[in-house]
C-alpha positions as CSV (number, residue, x, y, z in Angstrom):
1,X,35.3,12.6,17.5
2,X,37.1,10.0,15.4
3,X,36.7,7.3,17.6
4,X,32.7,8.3,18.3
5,X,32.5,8.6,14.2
6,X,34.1,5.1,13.9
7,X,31.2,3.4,16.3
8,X,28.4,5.5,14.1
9,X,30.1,4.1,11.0
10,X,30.3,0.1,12.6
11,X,26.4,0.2,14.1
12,X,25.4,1.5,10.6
13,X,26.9,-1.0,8.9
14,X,25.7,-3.8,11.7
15,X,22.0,-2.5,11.5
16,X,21.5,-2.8,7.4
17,X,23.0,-6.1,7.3
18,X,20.7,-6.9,10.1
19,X,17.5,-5.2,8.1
20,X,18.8,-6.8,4.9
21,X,18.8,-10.2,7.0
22,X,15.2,-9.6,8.2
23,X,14.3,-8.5,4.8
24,X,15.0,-11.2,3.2
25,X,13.3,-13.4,5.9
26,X,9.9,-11.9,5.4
27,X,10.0,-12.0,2.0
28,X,10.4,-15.7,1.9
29,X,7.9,-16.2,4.8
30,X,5.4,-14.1,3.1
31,X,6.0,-15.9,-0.4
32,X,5.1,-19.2,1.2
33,X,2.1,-18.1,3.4
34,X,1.0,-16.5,0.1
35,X,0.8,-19.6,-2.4
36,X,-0.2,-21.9,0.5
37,X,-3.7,-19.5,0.7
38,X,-3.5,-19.7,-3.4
39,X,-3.2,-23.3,-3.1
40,X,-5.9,-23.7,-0.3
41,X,-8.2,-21.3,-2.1
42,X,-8.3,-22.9,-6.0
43,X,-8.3,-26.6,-3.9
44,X,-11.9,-24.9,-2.5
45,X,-13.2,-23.6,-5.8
46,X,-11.9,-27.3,-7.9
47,X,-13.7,-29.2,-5.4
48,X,-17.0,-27.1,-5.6
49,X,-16.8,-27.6,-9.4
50,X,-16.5,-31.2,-9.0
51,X,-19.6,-31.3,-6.9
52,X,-21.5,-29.2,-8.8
53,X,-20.7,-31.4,-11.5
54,X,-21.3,-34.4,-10.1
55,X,-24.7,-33.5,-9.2
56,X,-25.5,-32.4,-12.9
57,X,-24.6,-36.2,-14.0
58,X,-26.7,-37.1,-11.2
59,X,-29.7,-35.1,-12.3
60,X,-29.4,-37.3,-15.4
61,X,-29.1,-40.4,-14.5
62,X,-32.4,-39.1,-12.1
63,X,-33.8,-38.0,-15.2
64,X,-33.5,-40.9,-17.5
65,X,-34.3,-43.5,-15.2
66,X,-37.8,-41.9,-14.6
67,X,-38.8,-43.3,-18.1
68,X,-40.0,-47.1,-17.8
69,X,-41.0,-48.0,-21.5
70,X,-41.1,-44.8,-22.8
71,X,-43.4,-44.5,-26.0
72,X,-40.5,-42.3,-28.4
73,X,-43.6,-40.3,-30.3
74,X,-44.7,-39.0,-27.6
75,X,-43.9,-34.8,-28.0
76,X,-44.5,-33.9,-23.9
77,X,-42.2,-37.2,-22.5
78,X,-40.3,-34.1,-20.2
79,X,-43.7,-33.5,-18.4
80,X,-43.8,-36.4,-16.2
81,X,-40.3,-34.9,-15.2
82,X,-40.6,-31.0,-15.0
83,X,-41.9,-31.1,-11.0
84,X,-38.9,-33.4,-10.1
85,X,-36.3,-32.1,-12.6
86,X,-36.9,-28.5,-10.9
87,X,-37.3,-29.8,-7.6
88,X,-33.9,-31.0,-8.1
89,X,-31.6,-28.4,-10.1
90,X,-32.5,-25.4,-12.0
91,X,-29.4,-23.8,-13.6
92,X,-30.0,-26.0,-16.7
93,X,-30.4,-23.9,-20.2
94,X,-32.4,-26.4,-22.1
95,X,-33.7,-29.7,-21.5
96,X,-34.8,-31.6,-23.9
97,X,-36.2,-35.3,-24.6
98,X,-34.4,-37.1,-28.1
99,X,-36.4,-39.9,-29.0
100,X,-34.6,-42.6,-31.5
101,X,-37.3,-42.8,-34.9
102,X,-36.9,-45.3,-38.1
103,X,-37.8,-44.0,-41.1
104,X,-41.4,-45.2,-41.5
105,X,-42.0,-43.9,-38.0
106,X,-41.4,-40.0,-39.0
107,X,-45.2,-39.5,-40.4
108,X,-46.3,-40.2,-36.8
109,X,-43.9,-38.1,-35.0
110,X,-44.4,-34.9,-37.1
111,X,-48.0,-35.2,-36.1
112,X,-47.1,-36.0,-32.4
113,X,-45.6,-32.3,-32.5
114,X,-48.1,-31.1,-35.1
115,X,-50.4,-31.9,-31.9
116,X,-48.1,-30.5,-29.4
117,X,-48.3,-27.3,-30.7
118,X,-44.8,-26.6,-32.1
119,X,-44.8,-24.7,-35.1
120,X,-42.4,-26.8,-37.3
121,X,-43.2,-30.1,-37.1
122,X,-41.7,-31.9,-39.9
123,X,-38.8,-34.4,-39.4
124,X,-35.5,-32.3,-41.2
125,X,-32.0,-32.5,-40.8
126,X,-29.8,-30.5,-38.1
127,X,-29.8,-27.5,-40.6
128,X,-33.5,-27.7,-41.4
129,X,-33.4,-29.3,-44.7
130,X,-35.9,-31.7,-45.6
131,X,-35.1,-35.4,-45.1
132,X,-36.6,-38.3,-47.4
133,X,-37.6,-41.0,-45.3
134,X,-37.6,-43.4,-48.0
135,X,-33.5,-42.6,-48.7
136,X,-33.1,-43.7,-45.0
137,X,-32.3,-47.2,-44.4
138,X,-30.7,-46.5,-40.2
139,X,-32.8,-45.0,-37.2
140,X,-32.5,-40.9,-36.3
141,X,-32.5,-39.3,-32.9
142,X,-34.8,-36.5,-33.6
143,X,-35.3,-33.7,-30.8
144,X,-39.4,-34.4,-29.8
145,X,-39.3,-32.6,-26.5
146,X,-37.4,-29.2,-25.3
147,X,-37.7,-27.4,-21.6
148,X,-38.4,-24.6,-21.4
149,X,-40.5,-23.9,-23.8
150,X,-40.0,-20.9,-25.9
151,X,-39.7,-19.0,-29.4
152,X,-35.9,-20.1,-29.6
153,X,-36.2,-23.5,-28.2
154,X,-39.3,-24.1,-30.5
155,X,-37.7,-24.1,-33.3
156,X,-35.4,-27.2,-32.1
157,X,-38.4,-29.8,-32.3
158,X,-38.0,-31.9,-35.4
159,X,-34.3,-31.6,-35.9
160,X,-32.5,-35.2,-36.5
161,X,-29.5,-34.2,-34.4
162,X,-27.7,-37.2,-36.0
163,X,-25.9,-34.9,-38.5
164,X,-24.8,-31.8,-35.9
165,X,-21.2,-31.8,-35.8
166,X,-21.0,-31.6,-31.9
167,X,-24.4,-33.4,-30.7
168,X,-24.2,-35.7,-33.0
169,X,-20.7,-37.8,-32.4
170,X,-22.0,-37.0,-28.4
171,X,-24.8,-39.1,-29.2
172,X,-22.6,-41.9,-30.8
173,X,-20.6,-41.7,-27.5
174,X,-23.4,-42.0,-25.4
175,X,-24.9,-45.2,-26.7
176,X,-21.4,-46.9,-26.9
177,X,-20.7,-45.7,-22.8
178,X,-24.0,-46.0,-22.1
179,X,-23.9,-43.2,-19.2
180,X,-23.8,-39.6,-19.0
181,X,-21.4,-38.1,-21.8
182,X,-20.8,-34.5,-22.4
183,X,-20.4,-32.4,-25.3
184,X,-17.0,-30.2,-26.4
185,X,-18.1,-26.9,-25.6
186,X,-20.4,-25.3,-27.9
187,X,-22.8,-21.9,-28.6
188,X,-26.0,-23.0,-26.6
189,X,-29.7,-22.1,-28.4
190,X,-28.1,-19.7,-31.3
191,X,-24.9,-20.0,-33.0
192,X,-23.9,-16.6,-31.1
193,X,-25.7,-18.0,-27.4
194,X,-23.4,-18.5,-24.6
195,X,-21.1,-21.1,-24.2
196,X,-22.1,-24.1,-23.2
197,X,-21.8,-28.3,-22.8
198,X,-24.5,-30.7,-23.7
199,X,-24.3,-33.7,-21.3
200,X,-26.5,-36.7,-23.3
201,X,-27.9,-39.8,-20.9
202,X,-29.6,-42.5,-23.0
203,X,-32.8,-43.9,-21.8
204,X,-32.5,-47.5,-22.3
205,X,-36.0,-49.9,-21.6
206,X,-35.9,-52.8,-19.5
207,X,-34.7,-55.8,-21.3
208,X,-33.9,-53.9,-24.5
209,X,-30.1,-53.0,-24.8
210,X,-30.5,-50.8,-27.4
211,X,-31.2,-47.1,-26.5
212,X,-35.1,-46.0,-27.0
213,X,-33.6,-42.4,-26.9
214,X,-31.8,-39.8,-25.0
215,X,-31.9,-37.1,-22.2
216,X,-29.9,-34.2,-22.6
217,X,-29.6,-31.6,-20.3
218,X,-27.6,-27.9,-21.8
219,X,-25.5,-25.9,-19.4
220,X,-23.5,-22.7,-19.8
221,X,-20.4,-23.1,-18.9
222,X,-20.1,-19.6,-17.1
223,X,-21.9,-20.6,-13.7
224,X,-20.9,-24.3,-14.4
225,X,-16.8,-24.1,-14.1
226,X,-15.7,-20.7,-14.8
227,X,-17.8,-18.7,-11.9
228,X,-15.3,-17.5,-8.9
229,X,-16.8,-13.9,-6.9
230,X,-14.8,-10.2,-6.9
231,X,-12.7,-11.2,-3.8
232,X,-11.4,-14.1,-4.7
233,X,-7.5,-14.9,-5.2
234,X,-7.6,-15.8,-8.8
235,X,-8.9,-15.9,-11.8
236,X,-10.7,-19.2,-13.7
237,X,-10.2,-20.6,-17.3
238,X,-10.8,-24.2,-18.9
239,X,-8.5,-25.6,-21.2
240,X,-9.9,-25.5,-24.7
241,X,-10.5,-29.1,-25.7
242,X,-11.1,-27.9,-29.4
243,X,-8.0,-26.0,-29.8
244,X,-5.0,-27.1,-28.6
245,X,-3.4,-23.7,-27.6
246,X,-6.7,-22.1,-26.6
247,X,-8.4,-21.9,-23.3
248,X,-12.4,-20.2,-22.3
249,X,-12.6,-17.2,-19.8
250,X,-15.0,-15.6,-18.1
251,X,-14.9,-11.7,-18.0
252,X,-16.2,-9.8,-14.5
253,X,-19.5,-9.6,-16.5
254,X,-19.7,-13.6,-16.6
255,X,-19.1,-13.1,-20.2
256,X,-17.5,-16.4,-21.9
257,X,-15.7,-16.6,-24.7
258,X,-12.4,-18.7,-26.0
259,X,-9.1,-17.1,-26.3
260,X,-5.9,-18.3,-27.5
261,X,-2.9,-18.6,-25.1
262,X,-1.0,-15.9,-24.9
263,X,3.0,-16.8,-25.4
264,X,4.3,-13.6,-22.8
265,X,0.9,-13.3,-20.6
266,X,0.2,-14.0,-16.7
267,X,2.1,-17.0,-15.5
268,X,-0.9,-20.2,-14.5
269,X,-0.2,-20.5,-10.6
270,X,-1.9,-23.8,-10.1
271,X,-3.4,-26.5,-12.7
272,X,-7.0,-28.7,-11.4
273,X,-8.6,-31.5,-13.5
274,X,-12.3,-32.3,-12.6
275,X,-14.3,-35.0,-14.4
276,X,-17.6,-34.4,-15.9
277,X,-19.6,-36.3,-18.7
278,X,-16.5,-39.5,-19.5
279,X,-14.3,-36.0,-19.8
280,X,-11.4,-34.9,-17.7
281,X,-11.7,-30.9,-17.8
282,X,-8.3,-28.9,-17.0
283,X,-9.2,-26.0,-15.2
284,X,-6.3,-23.2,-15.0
285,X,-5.9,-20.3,-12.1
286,X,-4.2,-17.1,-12.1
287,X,-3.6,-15.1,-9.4
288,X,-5.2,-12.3,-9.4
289,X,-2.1,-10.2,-7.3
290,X,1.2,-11.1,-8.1
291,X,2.8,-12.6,-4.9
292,X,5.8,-12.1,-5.7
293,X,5.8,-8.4,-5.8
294,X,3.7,-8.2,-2.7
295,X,6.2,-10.0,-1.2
296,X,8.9,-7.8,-2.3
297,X,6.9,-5.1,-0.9
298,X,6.6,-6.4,2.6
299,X,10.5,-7.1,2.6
300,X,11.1,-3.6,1.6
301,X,8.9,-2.0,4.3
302,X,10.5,-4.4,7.0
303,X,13.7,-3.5,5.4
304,X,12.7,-0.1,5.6
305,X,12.0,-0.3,9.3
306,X,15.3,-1.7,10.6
307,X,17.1,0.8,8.6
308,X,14.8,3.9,10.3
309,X,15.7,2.2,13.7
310,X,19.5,1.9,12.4
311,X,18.9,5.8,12.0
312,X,17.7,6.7,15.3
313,X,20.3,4.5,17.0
314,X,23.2,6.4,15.4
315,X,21.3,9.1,15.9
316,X,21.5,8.7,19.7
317,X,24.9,8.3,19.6
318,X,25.1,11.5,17.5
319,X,23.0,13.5,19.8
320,X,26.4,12.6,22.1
321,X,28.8,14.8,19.9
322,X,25.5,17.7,19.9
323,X,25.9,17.5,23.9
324,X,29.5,18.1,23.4
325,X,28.6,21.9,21.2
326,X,26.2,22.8,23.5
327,X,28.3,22.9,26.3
328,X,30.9,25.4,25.3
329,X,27.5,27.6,24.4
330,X,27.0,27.5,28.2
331,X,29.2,30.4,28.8
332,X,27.8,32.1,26.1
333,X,23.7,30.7,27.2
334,X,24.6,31.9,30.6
335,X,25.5,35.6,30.1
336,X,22.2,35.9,27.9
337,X,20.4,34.3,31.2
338,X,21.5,37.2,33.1
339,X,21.7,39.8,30.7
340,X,17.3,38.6,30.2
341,X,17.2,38.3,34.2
342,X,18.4,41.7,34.7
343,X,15.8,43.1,32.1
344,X,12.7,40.6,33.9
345,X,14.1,42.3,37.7
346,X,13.3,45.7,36.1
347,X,10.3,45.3,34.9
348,X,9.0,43.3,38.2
349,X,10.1,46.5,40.3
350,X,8.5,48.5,38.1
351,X,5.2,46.7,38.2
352,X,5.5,46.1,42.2
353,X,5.9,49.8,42.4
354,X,2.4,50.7,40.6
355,X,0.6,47.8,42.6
356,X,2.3,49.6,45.9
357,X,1.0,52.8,44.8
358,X,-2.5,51.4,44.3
359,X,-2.4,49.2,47.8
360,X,-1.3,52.4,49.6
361,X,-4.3,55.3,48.0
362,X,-6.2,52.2,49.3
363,X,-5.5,51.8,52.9
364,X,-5.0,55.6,53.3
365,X,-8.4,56.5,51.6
366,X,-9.9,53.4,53.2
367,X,-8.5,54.1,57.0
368,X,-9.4,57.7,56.7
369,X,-10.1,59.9,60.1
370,X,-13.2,59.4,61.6
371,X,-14.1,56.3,59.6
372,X,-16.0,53.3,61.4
373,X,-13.2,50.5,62.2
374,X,-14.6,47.8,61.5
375,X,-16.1,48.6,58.5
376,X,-12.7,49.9,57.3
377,X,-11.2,47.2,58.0
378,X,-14.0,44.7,56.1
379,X,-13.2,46.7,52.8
380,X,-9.8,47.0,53.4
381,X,-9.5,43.2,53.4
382,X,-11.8,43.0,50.7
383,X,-10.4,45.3,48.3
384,X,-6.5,43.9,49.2
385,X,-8.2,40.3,48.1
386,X,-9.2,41.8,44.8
387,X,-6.0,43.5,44.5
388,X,-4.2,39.9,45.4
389,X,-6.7,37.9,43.1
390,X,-5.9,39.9,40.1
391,X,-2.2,39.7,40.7
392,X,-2.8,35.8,41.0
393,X,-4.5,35.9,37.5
394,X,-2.2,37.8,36.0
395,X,1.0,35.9,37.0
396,X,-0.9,32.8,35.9
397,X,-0.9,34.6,32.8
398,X,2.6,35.7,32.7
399,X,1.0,39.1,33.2
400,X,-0.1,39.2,29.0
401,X,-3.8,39.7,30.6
402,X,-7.2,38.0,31.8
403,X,-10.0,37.1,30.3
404,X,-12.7,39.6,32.2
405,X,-14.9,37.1,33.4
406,X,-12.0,35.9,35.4
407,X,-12.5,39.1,37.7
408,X,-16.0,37.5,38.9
409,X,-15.0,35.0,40.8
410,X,-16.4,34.1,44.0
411,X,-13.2,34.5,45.8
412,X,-12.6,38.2,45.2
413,X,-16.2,39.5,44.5
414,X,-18.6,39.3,47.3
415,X,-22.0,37.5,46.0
416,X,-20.8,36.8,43.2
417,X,-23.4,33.9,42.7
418,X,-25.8,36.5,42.4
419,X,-24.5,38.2,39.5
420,X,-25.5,37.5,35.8
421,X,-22.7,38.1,33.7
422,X,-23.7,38.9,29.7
423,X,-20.6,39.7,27.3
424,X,-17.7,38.5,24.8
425,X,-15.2,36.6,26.4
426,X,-12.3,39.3,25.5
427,X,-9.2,39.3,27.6
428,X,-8.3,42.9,29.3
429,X,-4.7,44.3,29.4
430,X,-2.6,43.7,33.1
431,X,-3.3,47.7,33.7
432,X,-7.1,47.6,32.7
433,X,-7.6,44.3,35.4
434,X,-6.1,46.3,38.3
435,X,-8.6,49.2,37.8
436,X,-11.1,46.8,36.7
437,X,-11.0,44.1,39.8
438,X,-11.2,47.1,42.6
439,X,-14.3,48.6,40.9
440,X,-16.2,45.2,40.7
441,X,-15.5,44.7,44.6
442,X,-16.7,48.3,44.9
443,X,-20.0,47.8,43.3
444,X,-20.6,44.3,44.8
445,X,-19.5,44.8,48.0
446,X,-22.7,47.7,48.3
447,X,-25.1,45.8,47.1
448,X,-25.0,42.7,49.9
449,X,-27.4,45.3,52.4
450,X,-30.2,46.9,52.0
451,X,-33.4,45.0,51.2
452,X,-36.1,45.8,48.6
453,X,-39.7,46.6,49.9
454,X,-40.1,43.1,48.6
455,X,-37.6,41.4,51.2
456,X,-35.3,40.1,48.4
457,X,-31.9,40.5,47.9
458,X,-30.6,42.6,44.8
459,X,-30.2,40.3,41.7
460,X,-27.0,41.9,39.5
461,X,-26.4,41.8,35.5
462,X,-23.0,42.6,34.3
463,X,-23.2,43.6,30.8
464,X,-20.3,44.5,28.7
465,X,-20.1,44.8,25.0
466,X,-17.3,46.0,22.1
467,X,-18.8,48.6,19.6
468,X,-17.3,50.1,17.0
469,X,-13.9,48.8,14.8
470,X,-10.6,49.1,15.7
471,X,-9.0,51.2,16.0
472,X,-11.7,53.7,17.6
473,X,-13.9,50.6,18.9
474,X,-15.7,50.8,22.6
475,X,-15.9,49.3,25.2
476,X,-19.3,49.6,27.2
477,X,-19.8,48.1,30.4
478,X,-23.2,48.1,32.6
479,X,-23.8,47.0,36.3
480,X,-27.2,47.3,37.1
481,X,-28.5,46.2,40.5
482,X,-32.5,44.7,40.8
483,X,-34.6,44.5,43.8
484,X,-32.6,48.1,44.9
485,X,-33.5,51.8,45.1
486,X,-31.8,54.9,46.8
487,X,-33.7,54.6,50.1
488,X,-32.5,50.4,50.2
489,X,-29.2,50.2,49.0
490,X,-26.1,51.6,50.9
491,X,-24.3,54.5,50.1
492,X,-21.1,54.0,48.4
493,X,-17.6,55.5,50.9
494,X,-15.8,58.3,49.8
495,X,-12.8,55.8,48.2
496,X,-15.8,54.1,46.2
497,X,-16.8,57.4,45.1
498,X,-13.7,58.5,44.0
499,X,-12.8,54.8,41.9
500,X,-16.0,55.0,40.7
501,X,-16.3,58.3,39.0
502,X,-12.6,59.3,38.5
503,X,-9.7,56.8,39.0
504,X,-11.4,53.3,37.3
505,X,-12.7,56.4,34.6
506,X,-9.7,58.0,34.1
507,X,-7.2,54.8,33.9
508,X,-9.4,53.4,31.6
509,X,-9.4,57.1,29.4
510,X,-13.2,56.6,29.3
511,X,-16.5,58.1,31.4
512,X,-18.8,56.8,33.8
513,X,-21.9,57.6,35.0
514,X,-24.2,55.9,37.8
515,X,-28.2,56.7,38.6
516,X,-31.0,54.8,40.1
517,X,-34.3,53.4,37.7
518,X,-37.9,52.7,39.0
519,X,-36.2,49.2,39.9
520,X,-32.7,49.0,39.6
521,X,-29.4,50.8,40.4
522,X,-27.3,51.6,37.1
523,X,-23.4,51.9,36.8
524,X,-22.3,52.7,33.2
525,X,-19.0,52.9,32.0
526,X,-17.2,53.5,28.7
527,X,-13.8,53.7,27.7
528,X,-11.9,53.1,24.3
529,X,-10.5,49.6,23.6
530,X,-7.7,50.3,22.7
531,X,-7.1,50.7,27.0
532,X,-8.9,48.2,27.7
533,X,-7.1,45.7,25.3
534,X,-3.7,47.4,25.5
535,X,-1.6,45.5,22.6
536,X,2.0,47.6,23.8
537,X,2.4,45.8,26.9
538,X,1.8,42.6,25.8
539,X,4.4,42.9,23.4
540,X,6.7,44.1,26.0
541,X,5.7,41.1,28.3
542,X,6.5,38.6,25.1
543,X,9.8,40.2,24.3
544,X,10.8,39.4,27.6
545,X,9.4,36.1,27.6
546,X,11.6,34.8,24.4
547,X,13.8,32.6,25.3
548,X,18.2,33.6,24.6
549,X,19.4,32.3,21.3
């Protein structure tokens, strides 16, 4: 036992450091595989930024090389442009047309949008104060044209965006570039709108260097840079180019809004810059699961594993020092075996006594004097087959009972095809079946001759149905023969008789009565079901069938 305790103790031992070993492997692997589908995932989502960036600056250059020699009062210059701006992207807030004015040119211009239809027309400042042309000695770009069109944007029209403190040094940008230039982001429409970056393209005329005026196209930055769906690996946010600790999120409601960085929040996996406007824009990506911690769950459940199959070894080896105990309970197994065998040998003799008793009232009632030998000798067979198939059943059943359909089978019962049976499927006691089998060969075996006036062959119901609760229930059972009257069907033998009306009757502890109808022949019997089901021997049969602790 030492020696076998000393082998458990040393595969223990080898199996966690091999689990430990495996452990550890998978946690590395799964580390790696992981950040390389972080890595892959953000390098997806950075270059879909880029190229959805790259066609916005596109769409401008588009835009502002559709005017040829623009005339700057003009307050509808965007509707040469609306079929092919639309035609070419639509996620744009606000588009708008910024025409370069000098001073003495402002009288014009308010009536340009006078005539347009927008409801402020006079030439003010970014914060609608009133502008003196004569106190103006350099050109304004003043907003002439706005897509789309509505109560917000309407009130835009007019506004020299020279003095805004974010369009305005854009604008100054623009015309030094000359090309696209975006904005630092900004509240788009209202000063509480969403988020957004103004990219400004000036529209400069053939042969003119200077800048006639500007296209300007608004997006929110939302479905711009910061949109990524449910599933995806990570979370999105842009570097804040106005703060220098801050960065802009999107919440799962597309929601933006500017946050400062957080000194013990989520670690940034993976840093992407993408160009837009003359800008470099660093967008940052959190993982949304921490890999490390999966990881460390994987280990643990391959961990988990080798030490459960350490177990089971060691537990085979156990099972070796088990084998050992059971074997000096032989001895003791052994006289339990016989003591049970002894106990099973009694009962069998008693049962084969009772079944002995029942084959010989048979053959003696059956082979009585003066009897017809070859008749005899049919229902002698026939009733020693129903005897032998009930025996079969019961043995099958450890002798606990059969269900009572079970004693209409084709094998035992003679026409059995042409009986109907209607009942519960309840299961009868081992004493019940004997008594039960002989008197359903008895009644079918007398209803095979004999024709109706008809020339058809009796059709049989079996009916049988539990009334009552225990423990005074009933059981009721019917056979009624069709097709059959007195003068057609063959009279029962003097053993039939007897089963019929007093022994099935009287082991049963019922009554039974039998009589012909205008159409049938009717055998009724009822006996308490407590007989019928008896409980007593089943438990005897299960006692004996436990096995010897």
């Amino acid at each position: 036992m030492v020696r076998l305790g000393f082998i458990i103790a040393l595969l223990a031992l080898v199996g966690a450091l091999l689990s430990g070993l495996a452990a550890y492997r998978v946690h590395d692997q799964e580390l790696a595989i992981e950040n390389i589908a972080l890595g892959r995932a953000v390098d997806i989502h950075a270059s879909l930024v880029q190229e959805r960036l790259t066609e916005r600056e596109l769409l401008a250059r588009v835009a502002a090389g559709l005017f040829r020699a623009p005339t700057v009062m003009k307050a509808n210059m965007l509707q040469p442009l609306r079929a092919s701006i639309y035609a070419f992207k639509t996620d744009f807030a606000i588009a708008a047309w910024i025409a370069r004015l000098q001073p003495n040119e402002f009288a014009a211009a308010s009536a340009e949008l006078a005539s347009a239809g927008y409801r402020n027309p006079t030439i003010r400042s970014y914060n609608d104060d009133r502008l003196d042309a004569r106190a103006l000695a350099q050109p304004l770009d003043v907003l002439m044209d706005v897509e789309p069109r509505n109560s917000v944007t309407e009130g835009f029209a007019g506004r020299a965006l020279n003095f805004s403190p974010v369009t305005g040094p854009t604008l100054v940008r623009a015309v030094n570039e000359g090309k696209p230039v975006a904005s630092s982001p900004t509240p788009l429409q209202q000063p509480d709108g969403p988020l957004g970056l103004v990219l400004v393209t000036p529209v400069v005329p053939e042969g003119d260097p200077a800048p006639a005026g500007f296209v300007s196209f608004s997006y929110e930055l939302g479905p711009l840079m910061l949109a990524n769906d449910e599933m995806s690996l990570f979370s999105v946010a842009l570097k804040d180019p106005r703060v220098a600790d801050g960065e802009i999120v999107a919440d799962d409601d597309g929601r933006v809004t500017a946050r400062p960085l957080v000194a013990n929040g989520p670690a940034l996996a993976v840093l992407r810059t993408v160009s837009f406007g003359g800008r470099d824009w660093s967008l940052g990506y959190y993982p949304k699961v921490n890999t490390e911690l999966r990881a460390q769950r994987t280990a643990i459940i391959v961990g988990g594993f080798g030490l459960a199959l350490t177990a089971i070894v060691c537990g085979l080896f156990g099972y070796v020092s088990y084998a050992n105990l059971r074997l000096r309970r032989e001895v003791e197994i052994r006289i339990g075996f016989e003591r049970r065998l002894t106990a099973v040998i009694d009962e069998l003799n008693h049962r084969v006594k009772n079944i002995l008793a029942v084959i010989q009232s048979i053959v003696t009632r059956t082979l009585r004097h003066g009897s017809d030998v070859d008749s005899a000798r049919d229902l002698l067979i026939g009733r020693i087959h129903a005897m032998s198939n009930v025996v079969s059943l019961l043995s099958e059943s450890q002798w606990q009972g059969v269900q009572l359909k079970g004693l209409f089978e084709a094998r035992a019962i003679p026409h059995a095809d042409r009986i109907a049976l209607e009942g519960p499927d309840i299961i009868v006691s081992a004493r019940a079946a004997q008594s039960l089998s002989l008197l359903f060969f008895e009644l079918a075996s007398h209803s095979d001759e004999g024709l109706s006036l008809v020339g058809k062959h009796p059709h049989i119901v079996a009916h049988w149905e539990i009334t009552g609760s225990e423990p005074d229930g009933l059981f009721n059972f019917r056979w009624e023969e069709f097709n059959t009257s007195e003068a057609t069907r063959r009279p029962d033998s003097d053993f039939g008789l007897v089963l019929l009306d007093r022994v099935a009757p009287e082991a049963l502890g019922g009554t039974a009565k039998r009589y012909f109808t205008d159409v049938s022949y009717v055998y009724e019997l009822t006996a308490p079901v407590e007989t019928v089901i008896d409980m007593t021997e089943r438990d005897r049969t299960e006692a004996l069938a436990k096995p010897i602790r």
